[in-house]
VOLUM-365693 format. One line per 5 residues: number of its first residue (from 1); their letters; for each residue x, y, z of N, C-alpha, C. Coordinates in steps of 0.001 Angstrom, whole numbers. Layout:
NUM> a> X Y Z X Y Z X Y Z ~ ...
END
This chain:
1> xxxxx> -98825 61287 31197 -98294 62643 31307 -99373 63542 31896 ~ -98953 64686 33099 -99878 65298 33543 -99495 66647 33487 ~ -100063 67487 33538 -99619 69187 33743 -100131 69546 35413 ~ -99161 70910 35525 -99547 70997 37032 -99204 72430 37059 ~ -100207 72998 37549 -99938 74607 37939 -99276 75074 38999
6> xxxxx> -98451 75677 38942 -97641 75699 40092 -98050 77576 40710 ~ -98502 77850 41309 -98935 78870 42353 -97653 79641 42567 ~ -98052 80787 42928 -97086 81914 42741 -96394 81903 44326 ~ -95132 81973 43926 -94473 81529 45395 -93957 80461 45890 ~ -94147 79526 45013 -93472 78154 44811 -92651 77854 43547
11> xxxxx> -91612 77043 43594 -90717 76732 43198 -89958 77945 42306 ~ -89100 77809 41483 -88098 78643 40645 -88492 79457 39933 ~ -89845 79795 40187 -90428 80831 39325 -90221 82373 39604 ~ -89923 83032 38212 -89651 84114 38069 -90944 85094 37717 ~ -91368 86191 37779 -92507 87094 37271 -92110 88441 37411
16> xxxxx> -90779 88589 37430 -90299 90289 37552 -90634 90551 35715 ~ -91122 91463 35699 -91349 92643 34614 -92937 92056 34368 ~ -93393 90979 34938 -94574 91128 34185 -95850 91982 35056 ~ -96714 92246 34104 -97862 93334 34919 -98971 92311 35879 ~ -99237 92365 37126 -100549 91921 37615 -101631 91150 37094
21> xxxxx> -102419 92358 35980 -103116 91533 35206 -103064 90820 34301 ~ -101534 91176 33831 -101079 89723 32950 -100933 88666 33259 ~ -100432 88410 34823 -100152 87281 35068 -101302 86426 35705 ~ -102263 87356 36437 -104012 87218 36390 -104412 86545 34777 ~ -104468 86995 33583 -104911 86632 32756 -104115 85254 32465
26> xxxxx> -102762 85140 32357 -102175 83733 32281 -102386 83042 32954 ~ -103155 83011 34190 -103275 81708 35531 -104349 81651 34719 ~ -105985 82227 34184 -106801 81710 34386 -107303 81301 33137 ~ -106391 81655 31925 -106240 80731 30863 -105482 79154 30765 ~ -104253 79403 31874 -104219 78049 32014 -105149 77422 32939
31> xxxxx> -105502 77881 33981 -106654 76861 34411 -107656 76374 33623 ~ -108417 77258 32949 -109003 76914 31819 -109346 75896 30953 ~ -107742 76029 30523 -107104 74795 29507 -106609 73639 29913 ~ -105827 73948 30905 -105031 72705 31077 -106191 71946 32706 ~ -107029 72636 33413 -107544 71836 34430 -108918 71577 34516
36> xxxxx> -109596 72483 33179 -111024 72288 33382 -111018 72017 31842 ~ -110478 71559 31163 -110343 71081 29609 -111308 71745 28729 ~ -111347 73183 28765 -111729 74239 27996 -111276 74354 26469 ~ -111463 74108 25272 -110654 74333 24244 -110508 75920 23934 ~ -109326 76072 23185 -108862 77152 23349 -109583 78298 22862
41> xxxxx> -110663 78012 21711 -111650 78703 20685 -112340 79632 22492 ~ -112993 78286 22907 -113775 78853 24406 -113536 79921 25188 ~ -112476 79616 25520 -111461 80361 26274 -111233 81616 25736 ~ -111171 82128 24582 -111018 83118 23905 -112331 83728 24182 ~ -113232 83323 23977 -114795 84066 23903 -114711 83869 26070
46> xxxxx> -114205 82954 26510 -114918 83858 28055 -113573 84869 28162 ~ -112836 84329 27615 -112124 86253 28087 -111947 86988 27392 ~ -112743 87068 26184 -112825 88537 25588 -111953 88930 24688 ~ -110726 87746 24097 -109423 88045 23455 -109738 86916 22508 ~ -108740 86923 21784 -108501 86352 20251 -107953 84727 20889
51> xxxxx> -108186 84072 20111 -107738 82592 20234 -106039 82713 19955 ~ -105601 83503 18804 -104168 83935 19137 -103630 84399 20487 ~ -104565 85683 20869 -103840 85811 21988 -103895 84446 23748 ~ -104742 83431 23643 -105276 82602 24269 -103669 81784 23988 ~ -103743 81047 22837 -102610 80492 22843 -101188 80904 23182
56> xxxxx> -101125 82748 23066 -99515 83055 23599 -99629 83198 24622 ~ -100943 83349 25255 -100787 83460 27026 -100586 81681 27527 ~ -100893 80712 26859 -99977 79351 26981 -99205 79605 27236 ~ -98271 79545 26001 -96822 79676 25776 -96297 80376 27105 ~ -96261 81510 27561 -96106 82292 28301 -96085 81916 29552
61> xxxxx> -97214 80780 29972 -97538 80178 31430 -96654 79309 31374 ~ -96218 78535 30230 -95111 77190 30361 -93764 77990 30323 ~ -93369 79074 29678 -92655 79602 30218 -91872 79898 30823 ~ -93110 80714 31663 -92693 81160 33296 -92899 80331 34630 ~ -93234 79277 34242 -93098 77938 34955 -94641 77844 35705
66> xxxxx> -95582 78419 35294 -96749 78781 36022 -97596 77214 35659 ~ -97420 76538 34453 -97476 75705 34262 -96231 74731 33892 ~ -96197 72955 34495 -95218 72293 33978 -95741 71287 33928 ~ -95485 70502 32620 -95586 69383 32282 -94873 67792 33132 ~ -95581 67190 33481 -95300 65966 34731 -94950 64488 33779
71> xxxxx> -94933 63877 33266 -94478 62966 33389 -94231 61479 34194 ~ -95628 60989 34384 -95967 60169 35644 -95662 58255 35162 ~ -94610 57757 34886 -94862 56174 34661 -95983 55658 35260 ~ -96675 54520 34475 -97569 53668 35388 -96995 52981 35809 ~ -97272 51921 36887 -97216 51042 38229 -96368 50133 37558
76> xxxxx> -95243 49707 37749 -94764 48588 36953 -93784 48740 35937 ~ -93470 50027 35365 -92610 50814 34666 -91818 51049 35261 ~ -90270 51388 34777 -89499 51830 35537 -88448 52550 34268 ~ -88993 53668 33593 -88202 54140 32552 -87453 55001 33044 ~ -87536 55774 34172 -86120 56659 34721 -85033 55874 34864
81> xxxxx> -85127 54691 35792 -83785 53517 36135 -83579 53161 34434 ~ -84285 52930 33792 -83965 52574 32735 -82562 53672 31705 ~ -83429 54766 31906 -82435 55610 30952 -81126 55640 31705 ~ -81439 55848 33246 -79965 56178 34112 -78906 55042 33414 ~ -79766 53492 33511 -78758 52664 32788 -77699 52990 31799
86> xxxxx> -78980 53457 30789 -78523 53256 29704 -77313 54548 29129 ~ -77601 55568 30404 -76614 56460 29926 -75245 56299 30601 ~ -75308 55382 31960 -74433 54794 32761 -73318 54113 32145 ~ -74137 53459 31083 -73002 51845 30231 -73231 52187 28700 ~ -73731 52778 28757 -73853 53113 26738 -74713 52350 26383
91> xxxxx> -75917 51644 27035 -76433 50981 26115 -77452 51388 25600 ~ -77859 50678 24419 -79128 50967 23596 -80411 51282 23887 ~ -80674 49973 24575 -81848 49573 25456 -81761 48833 26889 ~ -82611 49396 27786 -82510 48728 29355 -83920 48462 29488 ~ -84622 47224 29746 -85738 47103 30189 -86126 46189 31664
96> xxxxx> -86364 47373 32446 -85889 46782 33856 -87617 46426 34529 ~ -87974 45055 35021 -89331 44542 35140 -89212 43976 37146 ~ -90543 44524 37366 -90639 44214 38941 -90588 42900 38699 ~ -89929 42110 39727 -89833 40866 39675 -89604 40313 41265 ~ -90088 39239 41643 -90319 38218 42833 -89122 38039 43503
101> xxxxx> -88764 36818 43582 -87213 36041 44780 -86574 36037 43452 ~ -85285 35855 44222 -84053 35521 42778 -84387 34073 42711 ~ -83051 33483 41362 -83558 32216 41846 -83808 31910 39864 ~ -84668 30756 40011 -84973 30505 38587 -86518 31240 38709 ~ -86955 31248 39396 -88286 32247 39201 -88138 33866 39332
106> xxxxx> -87001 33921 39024 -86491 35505 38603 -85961 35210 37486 ~ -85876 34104 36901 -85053 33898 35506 -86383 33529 34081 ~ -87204 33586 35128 -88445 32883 34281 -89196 34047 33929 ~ -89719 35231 35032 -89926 36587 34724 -89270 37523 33920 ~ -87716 37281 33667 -86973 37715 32882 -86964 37556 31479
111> xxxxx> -87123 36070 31340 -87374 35277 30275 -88962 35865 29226 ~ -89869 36063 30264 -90884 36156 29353 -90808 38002 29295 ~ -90785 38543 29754 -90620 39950 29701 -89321 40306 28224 ~ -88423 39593 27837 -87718 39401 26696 -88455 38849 25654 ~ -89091 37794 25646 -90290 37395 24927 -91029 38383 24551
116> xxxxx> -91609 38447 25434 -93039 39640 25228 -92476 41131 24237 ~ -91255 41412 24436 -90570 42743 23701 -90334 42283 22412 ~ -89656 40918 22070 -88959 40884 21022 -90306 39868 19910 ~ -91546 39527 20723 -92574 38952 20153 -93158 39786 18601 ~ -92914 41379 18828 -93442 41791 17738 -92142 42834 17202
121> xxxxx> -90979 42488 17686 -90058 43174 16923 -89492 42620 15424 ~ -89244 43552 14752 -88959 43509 13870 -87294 42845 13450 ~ -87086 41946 13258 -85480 41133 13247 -85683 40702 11809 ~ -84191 41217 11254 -83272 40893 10571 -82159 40433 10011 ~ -82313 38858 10017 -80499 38459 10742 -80090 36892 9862
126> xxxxx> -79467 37179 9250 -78645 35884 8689 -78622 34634 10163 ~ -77808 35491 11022 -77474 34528 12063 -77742 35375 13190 ~ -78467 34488 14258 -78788 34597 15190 -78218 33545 16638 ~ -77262 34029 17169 -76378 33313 18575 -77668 33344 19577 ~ -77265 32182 20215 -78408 31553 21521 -77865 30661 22212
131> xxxxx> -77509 31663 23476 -77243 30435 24750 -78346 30004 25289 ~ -78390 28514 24710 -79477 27402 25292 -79379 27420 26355 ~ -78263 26909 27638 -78063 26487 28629 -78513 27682 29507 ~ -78985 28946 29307 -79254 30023 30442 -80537 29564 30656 ~ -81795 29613 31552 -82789 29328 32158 -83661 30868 31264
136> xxxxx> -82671 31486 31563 -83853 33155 30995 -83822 32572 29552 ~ -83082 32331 28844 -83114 32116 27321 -83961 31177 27187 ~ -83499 29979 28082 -84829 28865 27852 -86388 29737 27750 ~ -86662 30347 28602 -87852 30777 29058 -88108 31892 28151 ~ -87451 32876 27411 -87856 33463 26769 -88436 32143 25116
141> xxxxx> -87202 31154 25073 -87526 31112 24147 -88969 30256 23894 ~ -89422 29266 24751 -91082 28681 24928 -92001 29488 24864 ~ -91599 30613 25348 -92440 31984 25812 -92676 32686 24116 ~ -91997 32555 23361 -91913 33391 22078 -92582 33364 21522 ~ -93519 34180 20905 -94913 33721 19848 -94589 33976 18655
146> xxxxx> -94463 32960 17959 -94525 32745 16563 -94768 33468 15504 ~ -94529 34337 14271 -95345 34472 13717 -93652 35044 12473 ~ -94452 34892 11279 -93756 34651 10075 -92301 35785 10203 ~ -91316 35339 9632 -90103 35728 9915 -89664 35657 8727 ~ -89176 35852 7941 -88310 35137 6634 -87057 36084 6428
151> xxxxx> -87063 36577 7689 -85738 37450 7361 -84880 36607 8190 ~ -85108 36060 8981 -83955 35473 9947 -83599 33848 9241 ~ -82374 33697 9228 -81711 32497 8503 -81743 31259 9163 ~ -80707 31505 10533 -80043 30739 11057 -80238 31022 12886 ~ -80564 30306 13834 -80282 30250 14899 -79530 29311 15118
156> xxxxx> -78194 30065 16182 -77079 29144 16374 -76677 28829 18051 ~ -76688 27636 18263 -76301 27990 20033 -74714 28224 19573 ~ -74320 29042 20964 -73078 29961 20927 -72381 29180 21888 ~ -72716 28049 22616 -71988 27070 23519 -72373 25760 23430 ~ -71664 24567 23613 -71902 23439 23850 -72554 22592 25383
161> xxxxx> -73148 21093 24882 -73701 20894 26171 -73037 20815 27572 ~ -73683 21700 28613 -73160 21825 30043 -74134 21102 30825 ~ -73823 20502 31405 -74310 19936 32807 -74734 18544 32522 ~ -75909 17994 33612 -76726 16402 32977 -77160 16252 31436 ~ -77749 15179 31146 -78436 14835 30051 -79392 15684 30384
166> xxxxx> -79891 15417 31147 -81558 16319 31533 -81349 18005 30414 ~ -80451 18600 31591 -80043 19852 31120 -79980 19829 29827 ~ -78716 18917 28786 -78739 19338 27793 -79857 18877 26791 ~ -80835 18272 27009 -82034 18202 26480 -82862 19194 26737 ~ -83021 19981 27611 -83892 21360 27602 -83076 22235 26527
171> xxxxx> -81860 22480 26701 -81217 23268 25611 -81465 23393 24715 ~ -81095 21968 24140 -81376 21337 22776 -83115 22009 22305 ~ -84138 21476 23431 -85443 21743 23127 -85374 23176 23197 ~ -84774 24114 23598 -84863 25733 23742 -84680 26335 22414 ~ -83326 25428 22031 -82924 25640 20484 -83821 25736 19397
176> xxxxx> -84252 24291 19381 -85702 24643 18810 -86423 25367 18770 ~ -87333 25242 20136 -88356 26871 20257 -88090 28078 19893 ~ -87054 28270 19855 -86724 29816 19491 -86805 29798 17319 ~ -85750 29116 17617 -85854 28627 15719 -87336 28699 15187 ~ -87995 27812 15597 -89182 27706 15433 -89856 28645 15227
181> xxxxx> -90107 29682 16570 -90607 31033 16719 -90434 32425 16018 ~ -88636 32201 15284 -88270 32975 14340 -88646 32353 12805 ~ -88669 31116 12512 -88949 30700 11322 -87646 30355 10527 ~ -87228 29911 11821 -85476 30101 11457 -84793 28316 11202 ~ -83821 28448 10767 -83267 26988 11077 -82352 26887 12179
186> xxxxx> -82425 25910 12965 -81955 25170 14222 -80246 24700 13821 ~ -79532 25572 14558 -77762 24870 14540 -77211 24716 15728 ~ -77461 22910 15946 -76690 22324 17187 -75179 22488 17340 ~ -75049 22553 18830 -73636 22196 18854 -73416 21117 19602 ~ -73901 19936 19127 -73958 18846 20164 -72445 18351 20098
191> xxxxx> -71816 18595 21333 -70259 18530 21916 -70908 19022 23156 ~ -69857 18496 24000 -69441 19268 25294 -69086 20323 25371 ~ -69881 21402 26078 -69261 22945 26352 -67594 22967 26781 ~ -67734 22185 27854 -66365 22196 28627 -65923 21022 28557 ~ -64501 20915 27811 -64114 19213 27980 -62973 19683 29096
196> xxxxx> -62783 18487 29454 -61819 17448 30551 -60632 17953 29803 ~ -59933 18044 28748 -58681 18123 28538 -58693 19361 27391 ~ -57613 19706 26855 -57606 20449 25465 -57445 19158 24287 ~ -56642 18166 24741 -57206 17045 23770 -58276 16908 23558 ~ -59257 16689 24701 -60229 16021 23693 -61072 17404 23254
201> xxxxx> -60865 18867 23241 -61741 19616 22578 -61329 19422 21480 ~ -59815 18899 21008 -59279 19432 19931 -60218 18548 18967 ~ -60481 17134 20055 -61305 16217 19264 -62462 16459 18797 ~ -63088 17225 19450 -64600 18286 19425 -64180 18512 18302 ~ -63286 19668 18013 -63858 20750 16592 -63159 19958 15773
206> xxxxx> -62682 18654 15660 -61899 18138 13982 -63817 17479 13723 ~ -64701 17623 14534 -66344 17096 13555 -66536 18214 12649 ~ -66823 18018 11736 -66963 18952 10587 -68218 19621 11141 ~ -69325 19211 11754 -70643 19768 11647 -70328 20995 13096 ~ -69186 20509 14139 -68903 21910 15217 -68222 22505 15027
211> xxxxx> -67481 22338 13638 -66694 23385 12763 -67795 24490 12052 ~ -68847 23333 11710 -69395 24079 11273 -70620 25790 11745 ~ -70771 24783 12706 -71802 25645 13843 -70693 27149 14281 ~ -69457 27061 15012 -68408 27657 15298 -68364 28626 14323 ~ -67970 28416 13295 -67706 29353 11880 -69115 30475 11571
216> xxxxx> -70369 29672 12059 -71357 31019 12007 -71643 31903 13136 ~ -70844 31485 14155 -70444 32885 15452 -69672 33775 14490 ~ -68993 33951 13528 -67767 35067 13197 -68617 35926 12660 ~ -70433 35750 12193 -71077 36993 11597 -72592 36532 12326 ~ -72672 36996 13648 -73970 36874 14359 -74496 38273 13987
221> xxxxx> -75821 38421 13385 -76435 39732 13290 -77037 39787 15256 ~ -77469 39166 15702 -77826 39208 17198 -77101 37957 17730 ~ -76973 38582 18845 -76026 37172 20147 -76934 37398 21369 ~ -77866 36276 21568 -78166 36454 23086 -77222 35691 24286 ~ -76843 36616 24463 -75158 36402 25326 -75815 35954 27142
226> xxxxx> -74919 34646 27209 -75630 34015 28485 -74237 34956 29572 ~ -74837 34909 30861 -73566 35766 31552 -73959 35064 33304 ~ -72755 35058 33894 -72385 34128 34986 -71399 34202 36145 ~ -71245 33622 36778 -70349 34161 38068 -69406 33436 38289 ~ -68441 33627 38545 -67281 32700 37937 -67192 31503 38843
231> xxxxx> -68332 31010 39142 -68529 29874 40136 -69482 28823 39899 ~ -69295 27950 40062 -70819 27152 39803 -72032 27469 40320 ~ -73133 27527 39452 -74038 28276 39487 -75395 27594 38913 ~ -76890 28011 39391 -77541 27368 38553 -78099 26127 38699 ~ -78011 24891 37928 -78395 23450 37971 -77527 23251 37155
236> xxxxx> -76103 23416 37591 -74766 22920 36719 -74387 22507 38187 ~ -72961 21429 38153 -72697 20502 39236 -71405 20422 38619 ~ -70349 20666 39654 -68905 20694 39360 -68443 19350 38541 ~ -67339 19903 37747 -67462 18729 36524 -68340 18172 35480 ~ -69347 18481 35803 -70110 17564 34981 -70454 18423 33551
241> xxxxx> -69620 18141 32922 -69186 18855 31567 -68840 20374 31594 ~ -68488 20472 32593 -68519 21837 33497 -66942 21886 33872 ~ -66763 23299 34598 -65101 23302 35302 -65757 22237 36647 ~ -64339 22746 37382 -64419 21681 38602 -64256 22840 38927 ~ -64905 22941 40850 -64835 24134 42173 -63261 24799 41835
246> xxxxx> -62265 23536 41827 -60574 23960 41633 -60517 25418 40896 ~ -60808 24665 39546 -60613 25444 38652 -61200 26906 38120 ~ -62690 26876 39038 -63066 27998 38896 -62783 29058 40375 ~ -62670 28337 41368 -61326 28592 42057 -60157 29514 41822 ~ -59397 28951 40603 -58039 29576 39966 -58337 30627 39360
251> xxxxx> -59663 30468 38317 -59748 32052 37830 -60107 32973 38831 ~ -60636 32811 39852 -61188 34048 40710 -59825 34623 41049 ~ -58961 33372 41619 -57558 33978 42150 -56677 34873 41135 ~ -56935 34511 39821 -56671 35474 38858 -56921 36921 38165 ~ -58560 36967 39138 -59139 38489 39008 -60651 37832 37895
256> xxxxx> -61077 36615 37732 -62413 36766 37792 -63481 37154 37933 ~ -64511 37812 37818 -65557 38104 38627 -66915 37645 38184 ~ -66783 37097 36703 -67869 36935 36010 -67138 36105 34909 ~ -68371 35767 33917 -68019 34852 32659 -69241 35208 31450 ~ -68520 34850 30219 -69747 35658 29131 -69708 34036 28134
261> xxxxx> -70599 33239 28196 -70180 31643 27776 -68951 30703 28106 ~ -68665 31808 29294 -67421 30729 29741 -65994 31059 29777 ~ -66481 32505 29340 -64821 33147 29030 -65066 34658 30191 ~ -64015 34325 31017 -64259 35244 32060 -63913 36482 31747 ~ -64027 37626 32957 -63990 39069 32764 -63318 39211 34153
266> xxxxx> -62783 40456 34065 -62502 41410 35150 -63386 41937 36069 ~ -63342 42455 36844 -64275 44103 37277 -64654 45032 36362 ~ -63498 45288 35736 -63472 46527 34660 -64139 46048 33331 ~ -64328 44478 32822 -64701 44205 31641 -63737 43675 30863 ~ -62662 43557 31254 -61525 43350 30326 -61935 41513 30541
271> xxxxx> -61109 40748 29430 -61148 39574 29171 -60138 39272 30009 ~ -60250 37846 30581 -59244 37449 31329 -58826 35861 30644 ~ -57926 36100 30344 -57270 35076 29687 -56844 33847 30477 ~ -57105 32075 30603 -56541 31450 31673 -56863 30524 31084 ~ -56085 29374 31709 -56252 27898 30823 -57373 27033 30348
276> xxxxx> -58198 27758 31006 -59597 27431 31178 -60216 27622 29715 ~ -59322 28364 28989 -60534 29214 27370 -59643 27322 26564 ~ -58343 26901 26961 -58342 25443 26089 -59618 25088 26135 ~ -60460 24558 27254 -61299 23732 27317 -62919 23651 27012 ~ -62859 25172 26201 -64293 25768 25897 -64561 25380 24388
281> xxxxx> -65571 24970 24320 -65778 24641 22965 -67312 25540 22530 ~ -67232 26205 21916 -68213 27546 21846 -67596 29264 21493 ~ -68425 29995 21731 -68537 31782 21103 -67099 32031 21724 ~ -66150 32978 20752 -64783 34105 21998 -65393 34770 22126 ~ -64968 35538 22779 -65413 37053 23260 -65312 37890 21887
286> xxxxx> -64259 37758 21043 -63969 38244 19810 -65777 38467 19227 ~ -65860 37078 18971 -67172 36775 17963 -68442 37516 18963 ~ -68062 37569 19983 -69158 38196 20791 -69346 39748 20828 ~ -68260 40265 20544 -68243 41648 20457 -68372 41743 18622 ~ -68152 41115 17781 -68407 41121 16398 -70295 41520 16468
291> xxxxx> -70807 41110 17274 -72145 40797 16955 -72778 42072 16067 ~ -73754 42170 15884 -74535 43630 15675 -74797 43828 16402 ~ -75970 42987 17165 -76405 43386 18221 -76288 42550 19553 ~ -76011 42703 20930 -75552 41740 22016 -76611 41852 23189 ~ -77170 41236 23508 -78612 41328 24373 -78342 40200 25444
296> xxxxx> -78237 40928 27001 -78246 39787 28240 -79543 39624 28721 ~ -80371 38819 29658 -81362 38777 30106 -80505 38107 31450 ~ -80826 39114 32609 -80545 37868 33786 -80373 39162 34918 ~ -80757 38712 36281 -80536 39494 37429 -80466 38364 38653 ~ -80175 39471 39874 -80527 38370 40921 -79277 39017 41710
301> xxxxx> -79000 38751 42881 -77862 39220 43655 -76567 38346 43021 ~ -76494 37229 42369 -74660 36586 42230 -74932 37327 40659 ~ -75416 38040 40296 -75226 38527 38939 -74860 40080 39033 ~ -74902 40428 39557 -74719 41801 39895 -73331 41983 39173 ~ -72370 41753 39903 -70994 41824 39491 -70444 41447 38186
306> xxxxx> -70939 40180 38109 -70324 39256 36132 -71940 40482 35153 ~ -72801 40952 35557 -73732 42217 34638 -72620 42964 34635 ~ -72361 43833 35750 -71413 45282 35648 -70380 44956 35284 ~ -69453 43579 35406 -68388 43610 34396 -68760 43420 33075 ~ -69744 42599 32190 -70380 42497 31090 -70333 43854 30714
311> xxxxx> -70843 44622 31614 -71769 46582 30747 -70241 47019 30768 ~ -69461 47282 31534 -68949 48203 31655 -66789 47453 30538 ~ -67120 46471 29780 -66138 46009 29093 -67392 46026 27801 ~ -68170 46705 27856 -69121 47257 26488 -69628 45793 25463 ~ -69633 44552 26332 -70324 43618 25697 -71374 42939 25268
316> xxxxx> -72383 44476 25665 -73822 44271 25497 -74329 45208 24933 ~ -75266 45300 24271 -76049 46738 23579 -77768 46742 24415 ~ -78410 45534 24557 -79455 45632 24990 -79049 44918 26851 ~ -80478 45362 27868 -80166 44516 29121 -81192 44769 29407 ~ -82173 43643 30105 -83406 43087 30772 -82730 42377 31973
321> xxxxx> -83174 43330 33282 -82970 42832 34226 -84445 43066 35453 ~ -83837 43524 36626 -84998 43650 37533 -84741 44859 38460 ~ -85547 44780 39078 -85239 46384 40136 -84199 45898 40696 ~ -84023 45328 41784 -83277 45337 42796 -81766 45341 41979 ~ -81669 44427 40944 -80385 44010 40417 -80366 45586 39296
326> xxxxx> -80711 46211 39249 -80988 47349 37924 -79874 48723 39378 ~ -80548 48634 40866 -80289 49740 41868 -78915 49450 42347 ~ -78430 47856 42063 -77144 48060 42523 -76382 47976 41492 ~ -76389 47590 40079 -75697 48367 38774 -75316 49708 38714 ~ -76351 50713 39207 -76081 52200 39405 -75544 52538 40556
331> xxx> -75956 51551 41675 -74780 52155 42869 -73407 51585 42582 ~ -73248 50997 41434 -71563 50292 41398 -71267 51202 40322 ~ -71822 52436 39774 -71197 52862 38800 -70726 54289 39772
END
């Protein structure tokens, strides 16, 4: 924060009724004070007046605009875009971080910049939702530093495995790390995110233990909500525990634009309902908006659109994104 004297004759400043040497005596008490860091006792003895009257000739200079207080972010901050966000979409918190190419090395900067915030926050939570399968979640959660928790219960992934073995073994290991990092206990949902039929999901949830996982989405104190483009995306590969091109195809033709674990959205935010929610085995949107609290991490140009439908159908409270993806959120509002 800086102060700045603003000279008579510039900007919106007013000085009708005041006398000459008053306004002589207010410039050179604020110079004084605010540019040659005079304390105010001083200032009183070089001009001959009371430390009372020193301080109302302050008052008086901020005022009449003779002095104004600046407000300068450092290099790397970006708390104006931030608030615009947040007054844009209602949310809580926006923490928007310079960041490189899109890509997974925009998902990895994302990742630890979520880390780094929530490293010494204070959490309170029976249950805690975690989409493994996002790259930012992965990365926040390796990224997370440890340290005693005993308020948090339960970390739960909020979707089942998507893509290769490979993939769902990082998940799985993400699951962990985060658990770990909260002091929390680890709840798999080892099933397929997306099955092949509604039979065989039905076969999914008759396991008692993805009944069980399922049933602690209905009271998430936090959901870190994974969010997506209603297309294949990522290091996911059509079909492979995944939709097929077809099918994600059909929802676009339906008014798609995005997905929040798999359950698509509008433009506007609204849920879009399509045959596609048979085959999900994981979080509704219901349990997702139940949350306390709903926190995305993710930017990049194919996110733009499935973010602003996310913010603007009010399914998030917190958002960590990046400049570029933060400037066209506000030009779409």
């Amino acid at each position: 924060m800086s102060t700045t004297l603003i000279p008579s004759g510039r900007g919106a400043v007013s000085f009708a009724g005041i006398a000459e040497d008053q306004l002589r005596l207010m410039l050179l008490a604020a110079r004084l004070y605010h540019v040659h860091g005079i304390r105010q006792r001083e200032v009183a003895e070089r001009l001959g007046v009371s430390q009372t009257r020193v301080s109302r000739l302050l008052s008086q200079a901020e005022e009449r605009g003779i002095v104004r207080t600046v407000v300068a972010a450092p290099e790397g901050l970006h708390s104006e875009v931030e608030e615009q966000l947040e007054s844009a979409f209602g949310l809580l918190e926006v923490h928007v971080v310079q960041a490189g190419s899109p890509g997974e090395q925009l998902s990895r900067t994302l990742g630890r910049a979520a880390a780094h915030h929530f490293a010494d926050a204070v959490i309170t939570a029976d249950a805690v939702g975690f989409t493994s399968w996002s790259t930012a979640f992965q990365e926040m959660a390796v990224s997370l530093r440890a340290h005693a928790r005993p308020s948090v219960g339960h970390v739960v992934e909020m979707l089942g495995d998507l893509g290769s073995p490979v993939l769902q073994h990082s998940a799985a290991g993400a699951t962990q790390a985060i658990a770990r990092a909260l002091g929390a206990a680890p709840v798999f949902l080892r099933t397929p995110g997306v099955t092949r039929t509604p039979e065989l999901r039905d076969a999914a949830l008759a396991d008692p233990h993805v009944r069980s996982a399922l049933s602690l989405l209905d009271d998430l104190d936090i959901a870190f909500v994974g969010v997506g483009p209603a297309e294949v995306h990522s290091r996911l590969e059509p079909g492979d525990a995944y939709f097929t091109t077809e099918q994600l195809a059909e929802a676009r033709a339906l008014g798609a634009v995005g997905q929040l674990n798999q359950r698509f959205l509008t433009s506007d935010g609204a849920f879009l309902p399509t045959p596609l929610d048979d085959l999900v085995v994981g979080s509704t949107l219901d349990q997702i908006g139940r949350a306390g609290r709903r926190v995305i991490v993710a930017g990049g140009p194919e996110k733009v659109f499935p973010i602003s439908a996310a913010l603007r159908g009010q399914w998030a409270d917190v958002l960590f994104t990046d400049t570029e993806t933060a400037s066209a959120l506000l030009a779409s509002v």
